[in-house]
N, C-alpha and C positions, 0 to 999 in steps of 0.2 A: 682442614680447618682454616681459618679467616687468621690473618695476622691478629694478638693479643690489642696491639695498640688500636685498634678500630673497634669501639666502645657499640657494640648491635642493640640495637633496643631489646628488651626481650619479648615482646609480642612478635618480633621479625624472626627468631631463633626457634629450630625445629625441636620438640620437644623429644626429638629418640637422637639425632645428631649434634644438636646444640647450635648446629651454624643455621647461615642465612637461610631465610626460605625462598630461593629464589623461582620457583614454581609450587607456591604454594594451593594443594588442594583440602577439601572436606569429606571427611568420610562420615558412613550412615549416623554416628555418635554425635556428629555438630561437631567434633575436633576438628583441629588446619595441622598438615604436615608437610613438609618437603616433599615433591612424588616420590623422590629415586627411593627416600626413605622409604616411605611406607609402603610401600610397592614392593622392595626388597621383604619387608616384616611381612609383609599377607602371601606374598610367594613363597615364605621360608614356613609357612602351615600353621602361619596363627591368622586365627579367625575372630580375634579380641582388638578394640583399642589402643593401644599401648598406654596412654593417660589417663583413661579410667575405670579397664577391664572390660567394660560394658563389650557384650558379642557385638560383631558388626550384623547387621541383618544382610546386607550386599556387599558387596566388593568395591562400586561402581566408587570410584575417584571425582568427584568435582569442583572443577578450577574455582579457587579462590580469587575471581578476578579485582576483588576489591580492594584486596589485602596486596595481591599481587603490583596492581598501580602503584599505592602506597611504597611497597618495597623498591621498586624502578624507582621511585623518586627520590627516594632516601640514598639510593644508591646512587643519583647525580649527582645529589647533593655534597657529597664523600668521596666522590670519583674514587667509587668502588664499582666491579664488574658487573652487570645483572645478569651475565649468562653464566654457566654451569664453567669452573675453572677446567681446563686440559691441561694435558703435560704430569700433571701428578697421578695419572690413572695406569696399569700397566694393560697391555691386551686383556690380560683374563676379567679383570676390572670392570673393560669396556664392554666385552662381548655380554657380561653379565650383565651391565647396564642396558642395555639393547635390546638382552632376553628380558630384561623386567617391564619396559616401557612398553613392549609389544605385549606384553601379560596379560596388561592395565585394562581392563573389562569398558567398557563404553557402553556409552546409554543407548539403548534398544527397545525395540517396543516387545517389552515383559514387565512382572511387576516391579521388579526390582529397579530398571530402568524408571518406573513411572515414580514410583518413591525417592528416586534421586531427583528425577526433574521438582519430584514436589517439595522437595529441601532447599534446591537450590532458590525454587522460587521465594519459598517464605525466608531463607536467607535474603536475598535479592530485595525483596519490598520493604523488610527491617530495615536496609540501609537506603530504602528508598527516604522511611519513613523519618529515622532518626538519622541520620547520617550528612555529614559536613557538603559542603557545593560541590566538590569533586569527586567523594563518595555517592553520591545521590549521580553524577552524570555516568560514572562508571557504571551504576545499578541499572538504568534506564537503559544504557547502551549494551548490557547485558541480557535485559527481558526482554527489547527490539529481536536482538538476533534467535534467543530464545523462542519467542512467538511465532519465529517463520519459519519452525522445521516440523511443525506437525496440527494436525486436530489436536490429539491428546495434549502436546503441550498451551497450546492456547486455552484448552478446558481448566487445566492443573494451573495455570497460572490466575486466570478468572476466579479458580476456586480460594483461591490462599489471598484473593482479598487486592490483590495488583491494582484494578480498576478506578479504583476512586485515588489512588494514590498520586496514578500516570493524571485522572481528572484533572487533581489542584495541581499541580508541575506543569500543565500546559501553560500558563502564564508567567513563569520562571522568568526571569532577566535573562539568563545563562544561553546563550542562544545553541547550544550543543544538547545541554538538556533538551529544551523544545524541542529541537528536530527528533531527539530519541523517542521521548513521548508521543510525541504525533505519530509517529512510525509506528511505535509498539502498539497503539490503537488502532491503527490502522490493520497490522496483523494480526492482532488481538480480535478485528470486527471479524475475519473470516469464517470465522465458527460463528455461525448464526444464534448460538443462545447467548453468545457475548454482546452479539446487536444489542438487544434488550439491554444487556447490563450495563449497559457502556450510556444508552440513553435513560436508562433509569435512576444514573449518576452524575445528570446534569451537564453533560460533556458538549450540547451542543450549543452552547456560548463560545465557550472555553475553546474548542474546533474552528467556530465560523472566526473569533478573535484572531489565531493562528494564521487562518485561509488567506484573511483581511490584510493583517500585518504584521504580520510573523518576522522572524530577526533575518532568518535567509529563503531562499528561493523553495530551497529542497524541502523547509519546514512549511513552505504555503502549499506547495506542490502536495505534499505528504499529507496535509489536511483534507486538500478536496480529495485524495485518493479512499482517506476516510469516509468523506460524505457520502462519496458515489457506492461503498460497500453498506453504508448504513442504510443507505434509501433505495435498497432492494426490497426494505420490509415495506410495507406499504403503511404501518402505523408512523414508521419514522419517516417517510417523505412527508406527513402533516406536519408533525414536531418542525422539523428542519425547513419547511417551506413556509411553518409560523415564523420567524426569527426574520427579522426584517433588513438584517444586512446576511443572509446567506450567499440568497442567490444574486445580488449586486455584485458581492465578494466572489463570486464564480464567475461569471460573466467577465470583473475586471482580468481572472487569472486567466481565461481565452486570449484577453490582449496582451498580454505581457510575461504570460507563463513561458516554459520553453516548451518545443514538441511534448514531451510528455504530458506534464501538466497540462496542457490545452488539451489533449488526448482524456485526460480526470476530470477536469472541468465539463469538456462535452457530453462524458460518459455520465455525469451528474446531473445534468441538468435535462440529460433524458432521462435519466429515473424518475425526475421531481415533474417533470410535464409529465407524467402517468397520468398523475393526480391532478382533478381538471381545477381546479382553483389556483394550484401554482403556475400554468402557461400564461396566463397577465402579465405575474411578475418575473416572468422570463422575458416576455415581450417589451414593459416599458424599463427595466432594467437594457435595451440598449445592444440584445444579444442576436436578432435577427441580420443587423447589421453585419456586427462581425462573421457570425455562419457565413452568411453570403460571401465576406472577404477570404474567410479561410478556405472556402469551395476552391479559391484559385492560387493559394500557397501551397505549393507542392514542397516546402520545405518544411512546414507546420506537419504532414501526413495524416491530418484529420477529416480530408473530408469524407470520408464516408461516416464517421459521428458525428459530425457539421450536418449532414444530410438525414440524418437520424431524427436527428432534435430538430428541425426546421419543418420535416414532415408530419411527426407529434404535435407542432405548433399550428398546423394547419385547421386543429380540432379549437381554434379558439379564433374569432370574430376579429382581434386587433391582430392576431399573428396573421392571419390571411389577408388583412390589409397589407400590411407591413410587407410580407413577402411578395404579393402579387405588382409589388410597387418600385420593386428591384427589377430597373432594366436590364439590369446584367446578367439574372437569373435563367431566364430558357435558355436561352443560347450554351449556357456553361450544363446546363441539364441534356439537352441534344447531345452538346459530346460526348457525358458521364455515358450517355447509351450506348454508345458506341466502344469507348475505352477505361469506363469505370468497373470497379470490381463486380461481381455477383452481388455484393450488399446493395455496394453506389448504383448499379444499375436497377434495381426493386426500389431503393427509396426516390431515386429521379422518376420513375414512372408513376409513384406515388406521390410528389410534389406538384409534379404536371396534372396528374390526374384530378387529385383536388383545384388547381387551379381551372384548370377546362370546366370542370362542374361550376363554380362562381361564375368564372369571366365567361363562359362558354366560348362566344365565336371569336373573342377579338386575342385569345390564347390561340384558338384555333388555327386563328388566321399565320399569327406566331411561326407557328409549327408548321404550316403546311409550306408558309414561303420559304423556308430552311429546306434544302433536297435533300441531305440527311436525317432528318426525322422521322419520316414515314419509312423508307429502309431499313432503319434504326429498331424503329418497333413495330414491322413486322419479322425480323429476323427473332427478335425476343420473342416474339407471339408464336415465333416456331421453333426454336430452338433453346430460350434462357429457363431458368430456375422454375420450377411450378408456379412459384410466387409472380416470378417476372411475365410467364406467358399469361396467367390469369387477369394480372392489369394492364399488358399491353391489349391483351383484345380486349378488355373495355375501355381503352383511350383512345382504341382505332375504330371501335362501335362511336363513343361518344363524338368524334371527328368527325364522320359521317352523318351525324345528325345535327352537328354547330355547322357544319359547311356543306349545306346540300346541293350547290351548284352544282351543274356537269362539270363544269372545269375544275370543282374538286372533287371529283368523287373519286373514290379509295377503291 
């Protein structure tokens, strides 16, 4: 027990030991206890409460992380210890300490497990809901992590109502909050019935806001990772290609994101060029440009989704301006043939390819005065991906008939 003179609040005191709860967890009742405690009580063959009899339905123990902040803080505050006291335990003491924490049952996929996850979560959104600016960022940073260990728990947490909550908290001041939010929707979008939910609750204001100008990096970054999981559906690339600062706010996170985030950005903005009405506002949003630049930042490691999105664009009348207008572009696509990945090399043969069909002979011409090029793509036309041999031999067909000279013939 705790020196007398140190006054414990008593929501902080375990209600079978009396002292601090310095790991406090909830069991299936909605009570908080000390672990050691109640771990010792359920190990010793009770299968009740202690505070209000009521049977437990599981065993499963879940951390009190809200409670638990709380307590660490009180505990700086008092310069009191927050770890578990040593020195007053003897061996037998410990070893049984030891055997009881290894006891402590853990969330697993059964039902008991899945009724814990779904306590903890409507715990969790209560203090999203009501709960003070440090309890609410605690909550958020708790359903984050929560959300990234499974289907079921993304399901269970959508279902107890989280969504709209995480929604209104994207605009928080708190810039810790934000970033949890945006996260936790972000792994929240994984499960595809959550897409729906997630844009059925207004969230893509509130998302592109964040994208735009969000408090740090990790929170803008963290947004477009959202967008590019929501605009798999193909109702939500409308929605999100309606909003008129989305894809600006994507584009600007290509120039100033870090790898990653440029890596979100690309991957979104090939989603949203699916849909043939958003490649415009991908094109005069400013993004062709950059693709092209990122083609040759080997520190960025985007281009082969640089190369992605610029081949998509090629289905649209100002993107094929735009790109066929980059002198830098063949030349960097001849080498991708050569030393680009399996993807890089399909989408460079498909960048060219479209361009040869426009420009026809003066592409042509391009390519034939490079002595790598033709090498290039006939070694694909015999040897690369299905994908890669099927449009190398129609880039090397359509060669031959932009350049019918003898002196170029293939």
């Amino acid at each position: 027990m705790m020196s007398s003179t140190i006054n414990i609040p008593d929501e902080f005191r375990c209600p079978i030991s009396l002292d601090l709860m310095r790991d406090p967890v909830i069991v299936s009742s909605g009570h908080t206890y000390d672990r050691i405690s109640i771990a010792e009580w359920i190990n010793s063959g009770h299968h009740t409460c202690p505070k209000s009899g009521q049977r437990l339905i599981h065993t499963a123990l879940i951390p009190n992380y809200a409670l638990k902040s709380l307590v660490h803080q009180w505990c700086n505050e008092n310069n009191v210890s927050a770890n578990e006291p040593k020195g007053n335990n003897n061996g037998g003491s410990s070893s049984k300490r030891h055997k009881n924490e290894n006891a402590i049952d853990h969330i697993s996929a059964n039902k008991a497990s899945k009724d814990a996850v779904k306590m903890t979560a409507e715990f969790l959104v209560g203090k999203l809901a009501t709960g003070s600016t440090d309890i609410q960022r605690q909550s958020a940073y708790e359903i984050r992590l929560l959300a990234k260990t499974g289907m079921d728990n993304r399901r269970i947490i959508a279902e107890v109502g989280a969504i709209p909550f995480l929604v209104t908290l994207l605009v928080s001041k708190d810039s810790r909050i934000q970033e949890h939010v945006v996260t936790a929707l972000f792994n929240l979008s994984i499960y595809d019935n959550n897409k729906i939910l997630i844009m059925a609750a207004g969230a893509v204001d509130n998302i592109v806001e964040v994208l735009e100008s969000g408090k740090t990096m990790e929170a803008r970054e963290n947004a477009a990772a959202a967008i590019y999981s929501l605009s798999m559906l193909d109702d939500c690339k409308v929605q999100i290609g309606a909003s008129s600062k989305a894809i600006p706010a994507l584009v600007l996170l290509l120039k100033e994101g870090t790898p990653i985030g440029k890596r979100d950005a690309a991957i979104a903005l090939f989603n949203l060029a699916v849909y043939n009405p958003n490649k415009l506002s991908i094109v005069k949003s400013g993004a062709v440009t950059l693709l092209v630049e990122l083609l040759m930042d080997d520190k960025a490691g985007i281009t082969d989704d640089s190369l992605a999105v610029l081949a998509v664009l090629l289905g649209c009348s100002q993107g094929l301006e735009e790109i066929k207008n980059s002198k830098s572009l063949v030349p960097m696509l001849i080498d991708l043939l050569r030393f680009g990945s399996v993807k890089g090399k399909e989408n460079s043969i498909t960048v060219l390819l479209g361009l040869c069909k426009e420009e026809g002979e003066l592409v042509a011409r391009k390519l034939l005065a490079n002595p790598r090029s033709i090498p290039s793509l006939q070694s694909l036309a015999a040897d690369g991906s299905l994908r890669a041999r099927r449009k190398a031999d129609a880039l090397l067909r359509l060669l031959n008939r932009c350049c019918s000279q003898p002196q170029h013939s293939l």
